[in-house]
N, C-alpha and C positions, 0 to 999 in steps of 0.2 A: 368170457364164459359167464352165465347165468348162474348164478350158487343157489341152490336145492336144497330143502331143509335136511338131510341127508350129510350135509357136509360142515350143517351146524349145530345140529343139535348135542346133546349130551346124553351118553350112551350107558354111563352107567347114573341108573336112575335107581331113586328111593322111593320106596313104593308101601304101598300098605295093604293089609286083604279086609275084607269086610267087617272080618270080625276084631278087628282090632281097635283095642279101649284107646278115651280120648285120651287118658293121660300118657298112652305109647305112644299116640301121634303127637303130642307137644312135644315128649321128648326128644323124637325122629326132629322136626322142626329145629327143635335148638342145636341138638345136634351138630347138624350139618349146616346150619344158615342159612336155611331156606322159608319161605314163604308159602309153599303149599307142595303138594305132593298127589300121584295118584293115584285111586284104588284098584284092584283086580283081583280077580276071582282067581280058582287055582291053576285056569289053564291058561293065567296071564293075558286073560281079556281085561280090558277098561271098563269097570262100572261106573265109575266117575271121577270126579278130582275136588279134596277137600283143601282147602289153607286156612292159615292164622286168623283169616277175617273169620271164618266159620266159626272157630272155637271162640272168638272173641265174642259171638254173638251170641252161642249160645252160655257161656256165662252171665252175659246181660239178660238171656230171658231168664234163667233162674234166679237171677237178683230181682227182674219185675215182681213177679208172681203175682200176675194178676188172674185173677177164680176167671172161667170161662162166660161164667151164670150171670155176671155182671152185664153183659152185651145181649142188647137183643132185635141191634139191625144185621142184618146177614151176612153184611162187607167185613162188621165189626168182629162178628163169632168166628169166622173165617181165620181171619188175622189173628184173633186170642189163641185158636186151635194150634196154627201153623207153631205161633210165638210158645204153646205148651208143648207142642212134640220137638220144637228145637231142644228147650227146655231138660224132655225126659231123655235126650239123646244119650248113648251112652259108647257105642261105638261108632267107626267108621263109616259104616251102611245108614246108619241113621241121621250123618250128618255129610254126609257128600252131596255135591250138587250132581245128579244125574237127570239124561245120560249126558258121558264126557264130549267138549267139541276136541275131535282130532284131526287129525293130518298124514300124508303118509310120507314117506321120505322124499320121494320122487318131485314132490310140489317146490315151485318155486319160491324163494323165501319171500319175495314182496308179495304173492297170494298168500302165505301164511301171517303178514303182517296184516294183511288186510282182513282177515280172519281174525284175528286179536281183537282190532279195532271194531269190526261192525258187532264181537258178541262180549266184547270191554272183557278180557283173560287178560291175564298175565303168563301163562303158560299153554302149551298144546303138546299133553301127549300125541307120541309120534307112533303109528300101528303100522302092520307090515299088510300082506292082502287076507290075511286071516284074522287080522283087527286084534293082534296080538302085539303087548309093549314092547318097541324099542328102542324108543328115545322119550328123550322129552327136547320141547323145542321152547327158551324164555323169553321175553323180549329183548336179554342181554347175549343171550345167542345172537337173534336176528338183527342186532346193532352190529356183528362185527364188521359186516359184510359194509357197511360204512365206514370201517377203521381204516379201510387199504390206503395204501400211501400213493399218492399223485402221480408215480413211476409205474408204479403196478395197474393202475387206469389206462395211461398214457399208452401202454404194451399191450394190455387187451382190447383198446380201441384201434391201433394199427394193424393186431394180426388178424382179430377177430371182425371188424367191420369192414375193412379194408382189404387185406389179402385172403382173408378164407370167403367171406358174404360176399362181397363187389368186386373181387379177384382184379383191384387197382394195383400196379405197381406199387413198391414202396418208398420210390423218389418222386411220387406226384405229390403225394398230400403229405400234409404235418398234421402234429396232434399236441397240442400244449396242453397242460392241468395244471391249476391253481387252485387249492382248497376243494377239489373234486369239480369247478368249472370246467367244463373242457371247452379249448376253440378250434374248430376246425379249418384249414386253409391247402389249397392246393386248387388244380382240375381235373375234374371227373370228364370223360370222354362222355358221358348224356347228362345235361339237364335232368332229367326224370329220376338219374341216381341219387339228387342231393337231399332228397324228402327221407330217400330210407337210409343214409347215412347218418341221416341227423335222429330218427327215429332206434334205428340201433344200435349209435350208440348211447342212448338216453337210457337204453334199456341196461346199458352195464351196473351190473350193483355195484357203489360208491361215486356215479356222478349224481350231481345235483342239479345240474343243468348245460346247458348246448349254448353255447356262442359262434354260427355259422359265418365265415368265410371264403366258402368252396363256391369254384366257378362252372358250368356247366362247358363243353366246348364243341357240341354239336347244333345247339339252337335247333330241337326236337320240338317246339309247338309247346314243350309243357312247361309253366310256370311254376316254382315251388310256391307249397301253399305254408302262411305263417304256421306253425301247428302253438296247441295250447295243452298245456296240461296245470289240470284244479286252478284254471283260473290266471296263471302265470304263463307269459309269451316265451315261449322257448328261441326260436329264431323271429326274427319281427320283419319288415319289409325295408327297414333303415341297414339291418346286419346282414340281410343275403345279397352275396356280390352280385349280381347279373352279368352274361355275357354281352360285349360291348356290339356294334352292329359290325357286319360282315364289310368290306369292300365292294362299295358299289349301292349298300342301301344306305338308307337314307331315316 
């Protein structure tokens, strides 16, 4: 099974409304031990999401204070302006990064990682189809899904790639996991099956990679092809067994 951010996020969420002073949200922050939190309006829309780096910043621009009158390249006035409205910030609205990037529960967690990564969060509120909060999803949410234990891979690769996707028996192949390695061994009744067994099950959240030794046993024409993912050889043309040649060729 593929985990959904839906079944990781955290449901009950601390939140803040516009108007809320910066010294309630530090509170809110120590609080509870968190790192940021985020805002909405009162019918529980997302207007953004503020954290600790916010408030940290803007007490650094109030310790600057530097006159705006000083700058008079335009990149420069710019920059002094932003650094004086962080400055004059006073509530929540004033100091939130909008608008918020979110997500909605349905999405799968490695798209929501991937979402962290390409807009560098540490969080994503979670909205429902009327962009209304219901979660929030952290990056130590979406780590869990890598916590699973080498049995519980082992089980979702057998029932889920194997008997429900490729409806193989479940005394052709094996499935071992080591550290979230998985290797696979057995024969698949077509060649052409061994590309998407290797493909689905790389897709389970908690493996780290595919060690292929599945054999083909129809010699269909088609070759599996090495696949790659970011750069790293998942099955290589040394780890896929080949079928041996038939009686009679050569």
């Amino acid at each position: 099974m593929t985990h959904i951010v839906g079944d990781v996020m955290t449901r009950e969420v601390v939140e803040a409304r516009r108007e809320t002073p910066l010294k309630d949200l530090a509170r809110l922050l120590d609080r509870h031990r968190i790192s940021g939190l985020p805002v909405v309006d009162h019918d529980d829309k997302v207007l953004g999401v503020i954290s600790e780096t916010d408030l940290v910043r803007r007490q650094a621009a109030r310790s600057a204070d530097r006159p705006v009158r000083r700058f008079r390249v335009p990149a420069l006035r710019r920059s002094a302006r932003r650094a004086a409205a962080v400055a004059r910030a006073a509530t929540a609205e004033d100091l939130m990064t909008s608008p918020a990037i979110t997500v909605h529960p349905e999405q799968r967690v490695a798209d929501a990682a991937r979402v962290m990564e390409r807009h560098g969060v540490e969080r994503l509120p979670v909205v429902d189809e009327e962009d209304r909060l219901i979660g929030i999803a952290t990056r130590r949410d979406l780590l869990r899904v890598f916590l699973r234990s080498d049995e519980e891979i082992r089980r979702e690769v057998i029932v889920e790639v194997f008997t429900r996707a490729l409806r193989v028996p479940p005394d052709t192949v094996t499935a071992s996991v080591r550290d979230g390695m998985v290797t696979l061994e057995g024969c698949l009744e077509h060649d052409s099956d061994i590309p998407s067994a290797i493909q689905l099950t790389y897709r389970i959240d908690g493996v780290v990679g595919v060690v292929n030794s599945l054999t083909g046993g129809d010699g269909d024409g088609r070759t599996p092809t090495p696949l790659r993912r970011a750069g790293t050889t998942i099955t290589s043309a040394e780890t896929l067994c080949r079928r041996g040649p038939r009686i009679g060729e050569s």
